[in-house]
N, C-alpha and C positions, 0 to 999 in steps of 0.2 A: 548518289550512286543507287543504282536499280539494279533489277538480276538480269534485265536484257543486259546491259553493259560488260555486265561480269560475262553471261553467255555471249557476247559477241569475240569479245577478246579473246574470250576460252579458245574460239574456235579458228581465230587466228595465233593461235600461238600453235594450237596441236596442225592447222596445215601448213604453217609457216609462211603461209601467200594468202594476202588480200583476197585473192582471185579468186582462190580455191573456196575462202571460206565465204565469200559473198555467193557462192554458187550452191554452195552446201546450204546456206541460210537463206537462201533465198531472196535476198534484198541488194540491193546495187552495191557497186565498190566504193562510191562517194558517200551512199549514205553509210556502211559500215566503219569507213576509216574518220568520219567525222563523230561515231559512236565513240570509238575508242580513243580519238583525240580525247572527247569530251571524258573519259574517265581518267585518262592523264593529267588533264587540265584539274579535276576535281581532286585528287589524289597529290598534285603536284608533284609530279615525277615523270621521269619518261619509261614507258614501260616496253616499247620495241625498236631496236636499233634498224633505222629505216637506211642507212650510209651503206651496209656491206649489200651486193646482188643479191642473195638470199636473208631473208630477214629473219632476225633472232631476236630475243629474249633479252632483256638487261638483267642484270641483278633483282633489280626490285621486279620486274615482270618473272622474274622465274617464283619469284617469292607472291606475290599478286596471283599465279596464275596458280598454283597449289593449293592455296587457299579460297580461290573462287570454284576448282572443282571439288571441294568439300562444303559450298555453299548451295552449287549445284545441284549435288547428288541430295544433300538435305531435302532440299525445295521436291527434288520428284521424288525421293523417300515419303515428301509430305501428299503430294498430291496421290500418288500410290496407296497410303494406306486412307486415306481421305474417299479414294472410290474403293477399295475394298471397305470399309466402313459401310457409306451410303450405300452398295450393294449387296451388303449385310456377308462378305466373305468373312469377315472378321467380327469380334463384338464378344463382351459376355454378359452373361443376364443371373443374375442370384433372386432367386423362387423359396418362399417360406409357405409351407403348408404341413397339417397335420399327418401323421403318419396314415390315416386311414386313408387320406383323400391319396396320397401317395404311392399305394400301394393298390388301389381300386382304377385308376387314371393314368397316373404318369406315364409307366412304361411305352403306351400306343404314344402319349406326348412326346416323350423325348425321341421316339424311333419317328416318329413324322419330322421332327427337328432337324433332325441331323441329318435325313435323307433332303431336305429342303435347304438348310445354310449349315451342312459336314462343320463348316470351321468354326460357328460360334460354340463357346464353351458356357456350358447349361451347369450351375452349381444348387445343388436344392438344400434347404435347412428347414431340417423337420423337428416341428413345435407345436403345441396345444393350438388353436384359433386364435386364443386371449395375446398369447406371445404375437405369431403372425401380423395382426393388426400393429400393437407396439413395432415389429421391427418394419414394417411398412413404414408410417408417419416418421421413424426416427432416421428410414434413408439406408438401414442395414441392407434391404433386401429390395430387388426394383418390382417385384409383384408378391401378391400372399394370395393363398388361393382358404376361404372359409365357409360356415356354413351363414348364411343371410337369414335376416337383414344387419347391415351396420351401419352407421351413423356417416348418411349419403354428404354431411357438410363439410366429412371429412375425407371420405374417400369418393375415388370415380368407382363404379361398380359393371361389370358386366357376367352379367348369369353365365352358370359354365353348367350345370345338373341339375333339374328338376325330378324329383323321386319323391315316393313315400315312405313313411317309415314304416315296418311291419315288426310282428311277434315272432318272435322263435321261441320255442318251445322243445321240450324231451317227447318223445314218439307217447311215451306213457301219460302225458299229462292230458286229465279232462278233456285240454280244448285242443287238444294236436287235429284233431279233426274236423272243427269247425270251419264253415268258409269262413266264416269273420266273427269276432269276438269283443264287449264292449271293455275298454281299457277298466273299467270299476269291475268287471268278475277277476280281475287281478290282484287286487286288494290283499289278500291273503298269499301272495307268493311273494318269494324270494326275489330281488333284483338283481342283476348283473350288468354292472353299468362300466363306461368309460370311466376315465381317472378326471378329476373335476377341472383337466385342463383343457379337457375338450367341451364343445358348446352341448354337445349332444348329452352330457349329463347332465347341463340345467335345465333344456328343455323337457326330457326326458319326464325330471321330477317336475316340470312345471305344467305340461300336461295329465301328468298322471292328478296333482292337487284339481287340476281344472275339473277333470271330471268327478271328484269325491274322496279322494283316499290319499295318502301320503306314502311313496312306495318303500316298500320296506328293502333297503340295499346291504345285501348278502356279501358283496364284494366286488371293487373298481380294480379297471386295468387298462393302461396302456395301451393294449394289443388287441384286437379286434377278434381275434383269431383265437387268443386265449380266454377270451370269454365264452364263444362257442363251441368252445372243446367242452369249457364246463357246464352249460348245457348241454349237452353231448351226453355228459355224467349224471343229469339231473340234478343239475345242483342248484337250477334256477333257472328264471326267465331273463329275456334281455329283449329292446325293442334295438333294430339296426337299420338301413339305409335296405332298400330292397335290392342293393346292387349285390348287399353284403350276403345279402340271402339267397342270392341266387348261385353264387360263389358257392355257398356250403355245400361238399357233395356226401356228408357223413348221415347213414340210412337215420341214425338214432335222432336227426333234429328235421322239426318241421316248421313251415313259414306260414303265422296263419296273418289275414290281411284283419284292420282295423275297420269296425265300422263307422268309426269319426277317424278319417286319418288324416293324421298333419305331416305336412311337406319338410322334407330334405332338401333345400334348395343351398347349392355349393355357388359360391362366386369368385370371380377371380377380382380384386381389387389391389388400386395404387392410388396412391396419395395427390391428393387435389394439386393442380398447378403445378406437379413434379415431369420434370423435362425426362421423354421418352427416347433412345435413341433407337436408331434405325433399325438394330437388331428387335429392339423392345419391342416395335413398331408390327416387324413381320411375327414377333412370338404371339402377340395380341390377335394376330390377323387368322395365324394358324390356328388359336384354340377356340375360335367364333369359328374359323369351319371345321371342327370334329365336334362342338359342342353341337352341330344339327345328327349328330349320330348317336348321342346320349340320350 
């Protein structure tokens, strides 16, 4: 038994005439009545009573024939959401990234999304880098977006931000007014760093040891926002993404650039070998073209 079979029958039962439904179907009257032979024959039964002028339904054909348009309907249910899939009408995508990168990005992302595939559903889970990575490999999440580089034999990578990182400073400090400043006349200030789940606090201190000095950390946070407040207050210094710096519109902090500056490079990565679907396919496609606007 095949689904032509079931669809031929189907559509001699609902016109009640060979005739009608070989003209609807489009193929001859010999070839469709030797179809539905043949599902009789396979079935063993007889499924239309061919003896009265108009032709009906037996028993088992009324039962046959209920049961093949619920087999029917299945099949273009199937192929239905099959091109809504492949033309990405449908689909969901779950995205792990730090709150910074999500709060500096997303929003132009997700509003290009939905104006490009409305129906796919965009779920984000926001975590340190270190997490991101973890729920990538383990399949939580079909993309993580973090700061680079990461460990290329296990993820595919493609750059999404290249930046520098600069100083922010209180309006009153020494060096508010220098164009640029070496990270060692830092040595004696205060640090205001992310919370140790972000990547940016190990490089942070890992730059700072590179050039001479071990930075002295005043206090980590979470919030990107609430560390510049405290600079804001003088309460310390902080190095940020210069996207972050640009963002700040409060008179009392100032962005001064590095004279060795090292890169902020953000990536969007997924796990090697890990099967993309179509939706996946156009999300990747859209953030390589906004990623030429960064």
């Amino acid at each position: 038994m095949d689904i032509r079979q079931l669809q031929y029958f189907s559509e001699v039962a609902k016109q009640r005439s060979f005739t009608k439904a070989a003209r609807q179907l489009h193929v001859t009257q010999p070839t469709l009545s030797k179809m539905v032979k043949n599902l009789e024959d396979e079935l063993e039964v007889t499924l239309i009573d061919r003896t009265a002028r108009n032709i009906s339904l037996t028993d088992a054909g009324e039962i046959v024939f209920e049961q093949a348009q619920k087999v029917i309907n299945s099949i273009e249910d199937l192929s239905v959401s099959l091109y809504d899939t492949m033309n990405v009408k449908k689909g969901k995508i779950t995205i792990g990234l730090p709150p910074v990168i999500s709060t500096l990005f997303f929003p132009r992302i997700i509003a290009e999304c939905q104006k490009r595939f409305p129906e796919v559903t965009i779920s984000l889970i926001e975590v340190g880098a270190q997490k991101v990575e973890q729920k990538v490999l383990e399949g939580e999440v079909d993309f993580g977006f973090v700061l680079l580089p990461v460990d290329e034999e296990r993820f595919d990578v493609i750059e999404f931000v290249h930046q520098e990182i600069k100083l922010l400073v209180h309006k009153s400090h020494p060096l508010a007014d220098r164009e640029q400043i070496d990270l060692i006349e830092l040595k004696e200030d205060a640090f205001l760093l992310l919370s140790k789940e972000f990547t940016l606090n190990s490089r942070t201190i890992e730059v700072c040891i590179n050039a001479g000095f071990t930075p002295k950390i005043a206090y980590e946070s979470s919030q990107w926002d609430f560390i510049v407040g405290m600079v804001s207050k003088n309460l310390g210094v902080t190095l940020m993404p210069e996207q972050i710096g640009r963002r700040v519109t409060d008179p009392d902090v100032r962005m001064v650039h590095l004279s060795k500056p090292f890169p902020w490079v953000l990536g969007m990565i997924l796990a090697k070998n890990r099967y993309v679907t179509y939706a996946g396919k156009e999300f990747i496609k859209t953030v390589k073209e906004l990623h030429e606007g960064w």
